[in-house]
C-alpha positions as a Markdown table, in Angstrom:
| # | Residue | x | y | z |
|---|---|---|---|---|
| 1 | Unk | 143.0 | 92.5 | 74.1 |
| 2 | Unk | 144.6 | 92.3 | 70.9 |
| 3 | Unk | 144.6 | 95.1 | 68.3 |
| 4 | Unk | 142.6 | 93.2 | 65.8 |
| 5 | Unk | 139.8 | 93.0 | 68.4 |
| 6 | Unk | 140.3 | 96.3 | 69.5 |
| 7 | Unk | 139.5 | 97.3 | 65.6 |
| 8 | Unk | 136.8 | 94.9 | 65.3 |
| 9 | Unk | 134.7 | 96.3 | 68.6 |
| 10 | Unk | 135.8 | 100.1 | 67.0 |
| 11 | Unk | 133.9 | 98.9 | 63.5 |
| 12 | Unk | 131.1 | 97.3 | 65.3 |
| 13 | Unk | 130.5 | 100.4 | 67.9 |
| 14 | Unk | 130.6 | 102.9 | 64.7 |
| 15 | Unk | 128.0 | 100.7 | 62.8 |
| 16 | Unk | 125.9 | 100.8 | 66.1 |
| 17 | Unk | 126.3 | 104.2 | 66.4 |
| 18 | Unk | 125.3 | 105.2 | 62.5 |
| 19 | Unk | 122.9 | 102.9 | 62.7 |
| 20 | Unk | 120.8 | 104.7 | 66.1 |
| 21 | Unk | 121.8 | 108.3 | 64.6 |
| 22 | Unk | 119.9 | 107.0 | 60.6 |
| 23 | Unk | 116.9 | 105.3 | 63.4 |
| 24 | Unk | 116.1 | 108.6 | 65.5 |
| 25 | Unk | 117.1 | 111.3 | 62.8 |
| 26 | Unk | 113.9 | 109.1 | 60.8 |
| 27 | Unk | 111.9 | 108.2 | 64.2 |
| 28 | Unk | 110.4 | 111.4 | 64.8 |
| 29 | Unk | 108.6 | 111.5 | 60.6 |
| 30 | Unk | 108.0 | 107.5 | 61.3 |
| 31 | Unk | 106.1 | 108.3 | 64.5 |
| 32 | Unk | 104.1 | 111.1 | 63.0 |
| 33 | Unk | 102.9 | 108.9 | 60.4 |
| 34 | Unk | 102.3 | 105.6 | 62.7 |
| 35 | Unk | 99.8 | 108.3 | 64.7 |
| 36 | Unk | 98.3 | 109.4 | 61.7 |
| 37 | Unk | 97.5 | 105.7 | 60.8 |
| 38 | Unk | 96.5 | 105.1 | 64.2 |
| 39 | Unk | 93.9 | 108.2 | 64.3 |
| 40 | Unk | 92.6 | 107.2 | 61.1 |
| 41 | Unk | 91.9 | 103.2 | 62.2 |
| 42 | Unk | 90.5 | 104.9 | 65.6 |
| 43 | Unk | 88.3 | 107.3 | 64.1 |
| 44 | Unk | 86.9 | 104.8 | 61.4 |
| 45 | Unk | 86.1 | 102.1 | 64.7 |
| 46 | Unk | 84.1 | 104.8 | 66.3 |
| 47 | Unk | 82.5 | 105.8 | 63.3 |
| 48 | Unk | 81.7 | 101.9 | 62.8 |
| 49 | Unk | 80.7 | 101.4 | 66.2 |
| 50 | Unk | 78.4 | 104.3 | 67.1 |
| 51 | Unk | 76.7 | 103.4 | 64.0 |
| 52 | Unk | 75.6 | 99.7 | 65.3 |
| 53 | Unk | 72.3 | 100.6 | 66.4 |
| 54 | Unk | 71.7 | 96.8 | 67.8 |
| 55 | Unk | 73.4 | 95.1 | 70.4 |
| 56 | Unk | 73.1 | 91.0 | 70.7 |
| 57 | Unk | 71.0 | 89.4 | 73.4 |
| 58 | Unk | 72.5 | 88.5 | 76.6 |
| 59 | Unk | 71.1 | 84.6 | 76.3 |
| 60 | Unk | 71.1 | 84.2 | 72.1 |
| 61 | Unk | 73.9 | 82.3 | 71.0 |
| 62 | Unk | 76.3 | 84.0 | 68.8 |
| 63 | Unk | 76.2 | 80.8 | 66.4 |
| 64 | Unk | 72.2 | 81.9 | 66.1 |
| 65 | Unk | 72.5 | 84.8 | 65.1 |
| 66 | Unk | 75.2 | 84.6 | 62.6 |
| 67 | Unk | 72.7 | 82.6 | 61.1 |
| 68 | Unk | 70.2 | 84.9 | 60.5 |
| 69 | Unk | 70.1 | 86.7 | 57.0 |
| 70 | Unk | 70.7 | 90.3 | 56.6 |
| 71 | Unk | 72.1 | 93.2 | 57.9 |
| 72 | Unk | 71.2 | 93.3 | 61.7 |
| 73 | Unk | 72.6 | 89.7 | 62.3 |
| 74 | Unk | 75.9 | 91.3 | 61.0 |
| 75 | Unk | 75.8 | 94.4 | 63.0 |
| 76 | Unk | 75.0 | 92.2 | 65.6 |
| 77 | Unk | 78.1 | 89.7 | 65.3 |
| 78 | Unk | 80.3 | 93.0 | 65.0 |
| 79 | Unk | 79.0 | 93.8 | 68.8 |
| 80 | Unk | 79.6 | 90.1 | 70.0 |
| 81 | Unk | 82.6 | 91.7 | 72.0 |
| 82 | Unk | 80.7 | 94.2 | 73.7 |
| 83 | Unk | 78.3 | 91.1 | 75.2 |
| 84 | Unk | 80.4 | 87.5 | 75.1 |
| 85 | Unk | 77.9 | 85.9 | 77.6 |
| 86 | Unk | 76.2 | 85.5 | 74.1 |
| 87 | Unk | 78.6 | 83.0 | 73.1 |
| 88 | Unk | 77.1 | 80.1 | 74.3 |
| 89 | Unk | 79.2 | 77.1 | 75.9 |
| 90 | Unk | 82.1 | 77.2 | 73.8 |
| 91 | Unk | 82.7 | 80.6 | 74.5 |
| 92 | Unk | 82.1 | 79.8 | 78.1 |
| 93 | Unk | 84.7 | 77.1 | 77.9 |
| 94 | Unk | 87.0 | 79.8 | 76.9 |
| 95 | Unk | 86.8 | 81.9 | 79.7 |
| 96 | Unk | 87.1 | 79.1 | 82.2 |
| 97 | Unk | 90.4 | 78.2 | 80.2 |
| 98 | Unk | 91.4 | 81.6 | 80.2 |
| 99 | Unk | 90.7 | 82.1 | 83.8 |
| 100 | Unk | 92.9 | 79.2 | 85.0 |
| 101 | Unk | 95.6 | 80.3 | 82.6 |
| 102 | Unk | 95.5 | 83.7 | 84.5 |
| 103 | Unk | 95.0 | 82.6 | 87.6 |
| 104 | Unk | 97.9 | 80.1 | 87.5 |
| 105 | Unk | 100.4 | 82.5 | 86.0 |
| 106 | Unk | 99.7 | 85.9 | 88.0 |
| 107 | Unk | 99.4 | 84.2 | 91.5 |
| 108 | Unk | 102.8 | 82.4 | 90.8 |
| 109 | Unk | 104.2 | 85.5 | 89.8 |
| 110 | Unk | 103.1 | 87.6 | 92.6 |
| 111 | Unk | 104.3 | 84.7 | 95.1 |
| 112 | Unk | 107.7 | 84.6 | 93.3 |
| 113 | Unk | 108.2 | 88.6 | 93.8 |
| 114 | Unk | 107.1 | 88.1 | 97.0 |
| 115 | Unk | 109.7 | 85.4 | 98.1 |
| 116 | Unk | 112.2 | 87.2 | 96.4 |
| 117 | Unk | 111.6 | 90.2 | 97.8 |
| 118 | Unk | 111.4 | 89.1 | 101.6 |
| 119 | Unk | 114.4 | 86.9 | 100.6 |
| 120 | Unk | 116.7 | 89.2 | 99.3 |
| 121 | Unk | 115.6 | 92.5 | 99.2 |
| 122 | Unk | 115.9 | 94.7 | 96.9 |
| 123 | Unk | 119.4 | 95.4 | 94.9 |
| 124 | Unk | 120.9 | 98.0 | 95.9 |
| 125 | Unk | 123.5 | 101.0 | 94.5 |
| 126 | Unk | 127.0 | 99.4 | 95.0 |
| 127 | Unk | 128.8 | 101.9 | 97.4 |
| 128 | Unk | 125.7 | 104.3 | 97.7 |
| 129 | Unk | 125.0 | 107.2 | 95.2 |
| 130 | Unk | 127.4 | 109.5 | 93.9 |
| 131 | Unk | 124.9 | 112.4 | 94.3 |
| 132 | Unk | 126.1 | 113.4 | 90.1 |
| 133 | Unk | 122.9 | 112.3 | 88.1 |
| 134 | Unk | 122.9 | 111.6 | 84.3 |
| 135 | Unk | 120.1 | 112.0 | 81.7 |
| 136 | Unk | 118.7 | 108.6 | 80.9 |
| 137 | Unk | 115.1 | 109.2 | 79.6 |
| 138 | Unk | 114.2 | 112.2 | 77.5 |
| 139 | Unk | 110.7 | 114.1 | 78.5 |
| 140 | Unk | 108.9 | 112.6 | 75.4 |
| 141 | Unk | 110.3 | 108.8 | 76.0 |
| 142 | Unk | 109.0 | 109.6 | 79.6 |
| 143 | Unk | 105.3 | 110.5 | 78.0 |
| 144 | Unk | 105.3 | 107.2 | 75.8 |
| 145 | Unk | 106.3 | 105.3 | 78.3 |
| 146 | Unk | 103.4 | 106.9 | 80.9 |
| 147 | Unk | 100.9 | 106.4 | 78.1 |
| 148 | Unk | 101.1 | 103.0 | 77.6 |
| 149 | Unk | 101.9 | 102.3 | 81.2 |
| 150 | Unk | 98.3 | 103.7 | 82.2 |
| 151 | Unk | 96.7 | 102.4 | 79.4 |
| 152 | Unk | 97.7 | 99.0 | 80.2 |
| 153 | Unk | 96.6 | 99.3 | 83.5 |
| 154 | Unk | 93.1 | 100.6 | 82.5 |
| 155 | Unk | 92.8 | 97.7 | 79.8 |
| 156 | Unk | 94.3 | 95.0 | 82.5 |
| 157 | Unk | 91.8 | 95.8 | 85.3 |
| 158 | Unk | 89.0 | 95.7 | 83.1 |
| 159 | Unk | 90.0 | 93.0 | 81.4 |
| 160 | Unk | 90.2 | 91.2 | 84.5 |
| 161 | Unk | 86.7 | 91.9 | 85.2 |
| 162 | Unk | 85.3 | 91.0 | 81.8 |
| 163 | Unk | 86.7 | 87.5 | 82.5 |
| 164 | Unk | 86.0 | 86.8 | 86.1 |
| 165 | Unk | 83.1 | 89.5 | 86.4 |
| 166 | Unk | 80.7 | 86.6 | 86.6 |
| 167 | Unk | 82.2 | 85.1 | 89.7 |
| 168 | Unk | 82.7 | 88.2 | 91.3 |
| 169 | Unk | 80.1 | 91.1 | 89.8 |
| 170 | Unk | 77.4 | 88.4 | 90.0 |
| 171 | Unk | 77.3 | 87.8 | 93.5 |
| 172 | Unk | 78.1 | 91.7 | 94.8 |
| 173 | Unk | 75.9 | 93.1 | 92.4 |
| 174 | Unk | 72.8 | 90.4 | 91.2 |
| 175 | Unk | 73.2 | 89.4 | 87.2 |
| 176 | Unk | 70.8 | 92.1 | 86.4 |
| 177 | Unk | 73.2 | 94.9 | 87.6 |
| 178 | Unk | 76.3 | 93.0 | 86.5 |
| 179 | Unk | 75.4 | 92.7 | 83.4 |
| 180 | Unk | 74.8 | 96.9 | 82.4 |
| 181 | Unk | 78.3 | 97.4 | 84.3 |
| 182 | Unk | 79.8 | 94.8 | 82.1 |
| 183 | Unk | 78.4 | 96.6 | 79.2 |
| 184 | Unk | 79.6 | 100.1 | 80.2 |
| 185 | Unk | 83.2 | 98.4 | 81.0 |
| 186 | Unk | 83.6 | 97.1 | 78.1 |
| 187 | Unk | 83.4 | 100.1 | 76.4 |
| 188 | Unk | 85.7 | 102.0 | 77.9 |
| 189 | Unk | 87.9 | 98.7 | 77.2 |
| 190 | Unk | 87.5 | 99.1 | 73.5 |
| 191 | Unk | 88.2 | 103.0 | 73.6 |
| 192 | Unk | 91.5 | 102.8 | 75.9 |
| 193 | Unk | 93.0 | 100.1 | 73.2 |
| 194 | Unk | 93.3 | 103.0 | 70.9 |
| 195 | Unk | 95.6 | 105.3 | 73.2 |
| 196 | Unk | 97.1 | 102.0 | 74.1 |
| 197 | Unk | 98.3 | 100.7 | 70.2 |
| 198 | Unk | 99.6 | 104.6 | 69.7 |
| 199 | Unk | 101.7 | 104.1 | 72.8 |
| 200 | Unk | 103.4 | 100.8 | 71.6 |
| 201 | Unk | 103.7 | 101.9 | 68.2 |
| 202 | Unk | 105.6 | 105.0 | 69.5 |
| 203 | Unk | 108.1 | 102.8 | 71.8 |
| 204 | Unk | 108.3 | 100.8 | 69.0 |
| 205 | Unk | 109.8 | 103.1 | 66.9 |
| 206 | Unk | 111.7 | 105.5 | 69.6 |
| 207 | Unk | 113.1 | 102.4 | 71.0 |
| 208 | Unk | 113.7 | 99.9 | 68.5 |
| 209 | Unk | 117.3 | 100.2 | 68.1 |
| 210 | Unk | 118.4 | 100.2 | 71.8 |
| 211 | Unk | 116.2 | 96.8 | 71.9 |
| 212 | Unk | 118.6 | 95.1 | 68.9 |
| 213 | Unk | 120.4 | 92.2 | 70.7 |
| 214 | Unk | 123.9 | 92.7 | 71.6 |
| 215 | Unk | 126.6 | 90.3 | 72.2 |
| 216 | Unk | 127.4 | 91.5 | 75.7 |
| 217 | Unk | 123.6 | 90.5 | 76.1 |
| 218 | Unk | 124.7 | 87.0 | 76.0 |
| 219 | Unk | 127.1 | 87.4 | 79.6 |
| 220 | Unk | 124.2 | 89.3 | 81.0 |
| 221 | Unk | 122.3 | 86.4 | 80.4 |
| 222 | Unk | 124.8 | 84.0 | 81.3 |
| 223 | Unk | 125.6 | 86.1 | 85.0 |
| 224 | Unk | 121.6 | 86.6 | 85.8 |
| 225 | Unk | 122.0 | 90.4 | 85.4 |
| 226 | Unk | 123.7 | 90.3 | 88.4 |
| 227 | Unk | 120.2 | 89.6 | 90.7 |
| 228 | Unk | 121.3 | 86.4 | 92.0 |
| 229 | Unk | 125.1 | 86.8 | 92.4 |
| 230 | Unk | 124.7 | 90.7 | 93.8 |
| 231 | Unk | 128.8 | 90.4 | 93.6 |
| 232 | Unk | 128.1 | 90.7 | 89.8 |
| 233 | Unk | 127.4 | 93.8 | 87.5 |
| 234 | Unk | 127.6 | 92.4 | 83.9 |
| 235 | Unk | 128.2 | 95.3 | 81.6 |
| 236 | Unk | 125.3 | 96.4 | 79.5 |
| 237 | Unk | 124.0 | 99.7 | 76.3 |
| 238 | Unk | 121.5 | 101.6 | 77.3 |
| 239 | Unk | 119.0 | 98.8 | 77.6 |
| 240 | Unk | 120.3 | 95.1 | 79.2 |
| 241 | Unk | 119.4 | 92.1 | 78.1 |
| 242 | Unk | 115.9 | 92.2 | 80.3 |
| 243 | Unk | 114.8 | 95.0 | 79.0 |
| 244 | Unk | 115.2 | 93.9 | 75.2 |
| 245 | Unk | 113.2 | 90.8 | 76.1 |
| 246 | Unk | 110.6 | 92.9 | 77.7 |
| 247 | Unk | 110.9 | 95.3 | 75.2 |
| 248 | Unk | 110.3 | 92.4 | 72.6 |
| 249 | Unk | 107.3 | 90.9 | 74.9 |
| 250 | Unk | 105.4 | 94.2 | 74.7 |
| 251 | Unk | 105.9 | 94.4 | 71.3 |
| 252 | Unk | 104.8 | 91.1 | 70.1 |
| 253 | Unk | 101.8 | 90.9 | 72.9 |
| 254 | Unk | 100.6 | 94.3 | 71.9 |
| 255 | Unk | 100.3 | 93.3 | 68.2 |
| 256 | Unk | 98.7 | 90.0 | 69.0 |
| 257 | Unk | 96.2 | 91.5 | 71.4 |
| 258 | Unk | 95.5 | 94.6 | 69.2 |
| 259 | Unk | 94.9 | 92.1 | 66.0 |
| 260 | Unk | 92.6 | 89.5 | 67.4 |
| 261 | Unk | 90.7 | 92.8 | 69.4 |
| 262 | Unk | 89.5 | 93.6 | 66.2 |
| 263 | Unk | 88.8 | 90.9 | 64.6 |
| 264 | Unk | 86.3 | 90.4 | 67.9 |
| 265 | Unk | 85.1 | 93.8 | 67.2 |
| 266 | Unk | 84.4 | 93.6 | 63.6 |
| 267 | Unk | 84.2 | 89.6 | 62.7 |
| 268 | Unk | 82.5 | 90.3 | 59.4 |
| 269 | Unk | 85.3 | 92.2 | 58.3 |
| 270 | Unk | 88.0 | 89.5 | 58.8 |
| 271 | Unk | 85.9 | 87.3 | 56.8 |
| 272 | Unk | 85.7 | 84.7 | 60.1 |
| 273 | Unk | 82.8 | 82.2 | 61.0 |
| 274 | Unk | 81.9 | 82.1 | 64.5 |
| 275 | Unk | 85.2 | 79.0 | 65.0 |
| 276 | Unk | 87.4 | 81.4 | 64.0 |
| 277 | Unk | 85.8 | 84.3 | 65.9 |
| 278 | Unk | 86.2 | 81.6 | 69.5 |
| 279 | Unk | 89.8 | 81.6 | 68.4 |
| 280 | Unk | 90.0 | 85.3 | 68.6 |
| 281 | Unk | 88.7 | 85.1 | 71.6 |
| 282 | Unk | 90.9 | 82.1 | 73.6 |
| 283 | Unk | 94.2 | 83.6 | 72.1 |
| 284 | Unk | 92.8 | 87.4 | 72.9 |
| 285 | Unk | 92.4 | 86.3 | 76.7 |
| 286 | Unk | 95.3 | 83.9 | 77.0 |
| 287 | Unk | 97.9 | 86.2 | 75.8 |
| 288 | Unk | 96.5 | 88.9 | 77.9 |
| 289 | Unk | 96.5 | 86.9 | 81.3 |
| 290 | Unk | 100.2 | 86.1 | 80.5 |
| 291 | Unk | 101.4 | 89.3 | 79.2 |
| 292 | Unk | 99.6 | 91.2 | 82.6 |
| 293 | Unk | 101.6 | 88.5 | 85.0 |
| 294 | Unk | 105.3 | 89.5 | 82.4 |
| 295 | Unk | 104.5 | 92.9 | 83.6 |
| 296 | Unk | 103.9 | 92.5 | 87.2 |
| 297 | Unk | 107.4 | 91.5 | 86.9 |
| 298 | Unk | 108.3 | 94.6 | 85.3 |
| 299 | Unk | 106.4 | 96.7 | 87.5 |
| 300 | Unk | 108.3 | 95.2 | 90.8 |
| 301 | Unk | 111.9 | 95.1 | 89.2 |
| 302 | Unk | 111.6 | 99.2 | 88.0 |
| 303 | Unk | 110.4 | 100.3 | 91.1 |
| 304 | Unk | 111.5 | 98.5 | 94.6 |
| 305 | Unk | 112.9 | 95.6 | 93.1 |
| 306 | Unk | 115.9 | 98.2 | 91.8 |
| 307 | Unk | 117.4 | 101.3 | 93.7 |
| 308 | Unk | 117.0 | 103.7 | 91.7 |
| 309 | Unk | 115.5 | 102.9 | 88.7 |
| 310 | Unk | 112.1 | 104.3 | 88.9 |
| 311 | Unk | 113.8 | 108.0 | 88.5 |
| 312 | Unk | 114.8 | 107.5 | 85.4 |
| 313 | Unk | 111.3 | 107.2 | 84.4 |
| 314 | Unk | 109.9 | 109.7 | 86.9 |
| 315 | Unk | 111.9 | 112.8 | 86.4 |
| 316 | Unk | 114.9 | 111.4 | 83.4 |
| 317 | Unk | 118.0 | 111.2 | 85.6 |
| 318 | Unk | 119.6 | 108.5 | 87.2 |
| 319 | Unk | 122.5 | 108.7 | 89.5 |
| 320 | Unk | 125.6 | 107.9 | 87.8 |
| 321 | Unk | 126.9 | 105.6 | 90.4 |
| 322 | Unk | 123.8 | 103.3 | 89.5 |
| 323 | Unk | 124.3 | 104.0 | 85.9 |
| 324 | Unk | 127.9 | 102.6 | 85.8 |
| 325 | Unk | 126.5 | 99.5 | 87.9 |
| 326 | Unk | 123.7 | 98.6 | 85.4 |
| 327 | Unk | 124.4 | 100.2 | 82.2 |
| 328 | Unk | 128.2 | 101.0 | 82.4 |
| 329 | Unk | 128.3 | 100.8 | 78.2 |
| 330 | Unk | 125.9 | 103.2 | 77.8 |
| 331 | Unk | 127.2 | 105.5 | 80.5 |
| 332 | Unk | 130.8 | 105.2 | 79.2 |
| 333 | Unk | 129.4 | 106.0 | 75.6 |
| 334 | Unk | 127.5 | 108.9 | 76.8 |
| 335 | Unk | 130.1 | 110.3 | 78.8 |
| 336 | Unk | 132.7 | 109.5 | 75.9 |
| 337 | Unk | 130.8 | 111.2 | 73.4 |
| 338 | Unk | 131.4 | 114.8 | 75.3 |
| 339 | Unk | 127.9 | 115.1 | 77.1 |
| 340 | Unk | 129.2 | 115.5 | 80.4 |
| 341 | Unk | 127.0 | 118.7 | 80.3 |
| 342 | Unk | 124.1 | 116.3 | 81.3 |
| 343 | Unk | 125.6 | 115.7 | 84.3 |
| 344 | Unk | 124.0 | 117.3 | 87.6 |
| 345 | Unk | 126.1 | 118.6 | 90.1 |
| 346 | Unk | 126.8 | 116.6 | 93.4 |
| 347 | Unk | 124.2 | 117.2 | 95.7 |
| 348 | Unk | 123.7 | 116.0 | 99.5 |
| 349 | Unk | 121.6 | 112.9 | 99.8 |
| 350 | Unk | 118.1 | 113.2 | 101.5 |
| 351 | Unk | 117.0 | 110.9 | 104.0 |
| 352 | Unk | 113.9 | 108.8 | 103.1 |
């Protein structure tokens, strides 16, 4: 390496560096306000919503009653989302689209992992752990992280069952039956959003530049983050190249599904006619059918797909021998930077 690209990679790791120091000195007033924006959009949508006294009939179509005059047929079009069997048949042609969409892409998914899994295993720490840990994720990022994680999962199951609830609720439970639990479940849908759009505004903002593309992104890329060719650890920051993109998917997912979720709650307020309130509706359950099977993904790669990478997010720390294997920039930046007092003594390994 020459010394004019020695000086070149010094300029361009001290703009980096200003650059995160500026982001998370700022991050902690940004996220305060983002929550206070947040609480203020949840609490008007409750205040909104508990004071819609009318809910639409299961067998009117939606199209009928935004035809009525008055009031009620409005509150009545703002509760469309709590019943969509209301629809009628376009709606209905929708949810078939949505359900092969979702059916497609998570079954693939899940038979992927699976091959690869019984394939190859799971990658392991080159040379077994050092038994010296490292600080990786800080309690708070750990919170974030556990609050979106949980509220996705809430939001994905029932989602799930919105969709195919009539193919599955229907039969175990009679129409009747399915119908009041689909009600109730949607509910508790709409209310978990909230605590969902805080979480991904706070990784947002606590994240945001980790999850900047990188040039060394680019040979992470190009070497299949070493998953494929195990003989391979391409360097990598704090976050490689897979985690940006998922870091990017989230982001862009979130804000798609959190933006056409309320325009289904409150269609009168958007200013939409009942085409633009089917749109909503196809691009809310398409993107969410998609963005659950990205995150099945996730789930299997930072947990057994990866030796030791779930700690990082369970208790912060992450063994340093893994650390230099998947994120040897960030570790030789952190060590660099004279916070070797995060470092845990060795320890003996434990069996199982």
């Amino acid at each position: 390496m020459n010394s004019q690209t020695r000086t070149n990679n010094l300029f361009a790791a001290r703009r980096r560096d200003m650059f995160r120091w500026l982001f998370r000195r700022f991050s902690a007033y940004l996220s305060v306000a983002v929550l206070a924006l947040v609480l203020t959009l949840l609490v008007a949508g409750a205040y909104k919503i508990f004071n819609s006294n009318t809910l639409p009939s299961l067998t009117e179509p939606a199209a009928t009653q935004l035809a009525t005059p008055g009031g009620e047929s409005k509150i009545n079009v703002d509760r469309a989302y709590i019943q969509p069997r209301a629809f009628g048949t376009r709606l209905e042609n929708n949810r078939r689209g949505i359900r092969f969409i979702g059916e497609i892409s998570i079954v693939a998914v899940l038979a992927a992992l699976t091959s690869f899994h019984l394939s190859r295993g799971p990658l392991r720490i080159k040379g077994g752990r050092s038994g010296r840990r490292v600080v990786r994720f800080s309690a708070f990022e750990r919170f974030v992280h556990w609050l979106t994680a949980s509220t996705f999962f809430f939001l994905a199951i029932s989602g799930l069952y919105i969709t195919f609830s009539d193919q599955i609720a229907d039969v175990m439970f009679g129409q009747e039956n399915s119908a009041s639990l689909l009600r109730y479940i949607k509910y508790v849908h709409i209310y978990i959003s909230f605590s969902f759009i805080i979480g991904v505004a706070l990784s947002f903002l606590i994240w945001f530049s980790d999850a900047l593309p990188d040039r060394v992104d680019l040979r992470w890329l190009k070497e299949g983050g070493g998953i494929f060719d195990r003989k391979k650890s391409p360097p990598a920051y704090r976050f490689n190249a897979g985690q940006k993109i998922t870091y990017w998917i989230v982001v862009a997912a979130s804000a798609t599904l959190s933006i056409t979720g309320f325009i289904l709650m409150f269609p009168f307020d958007a200013g939409l006619d009942p085409g633009g309130l089917y749109t909503a509706n196809l691009v809310h359950g398409v993107v969410a059918v998609l963005f659950i099977a990205v995150m099945l993904a996730h789930v299997y790669i930072g947990s057994i797909g990866l030796e030791g990478a779930f700690e990082g997010m369970a208790d912060g720390v992450v063994d340093i021998a893994w650390a230099k294997q998947h994120h040897r920039l960030w570790i030789e930046e952190e060590m660099g930077e004279g916070q070797r007092s995060q470092l845990e003594g060795a320890r003996p390994e434990t069996a199982g």
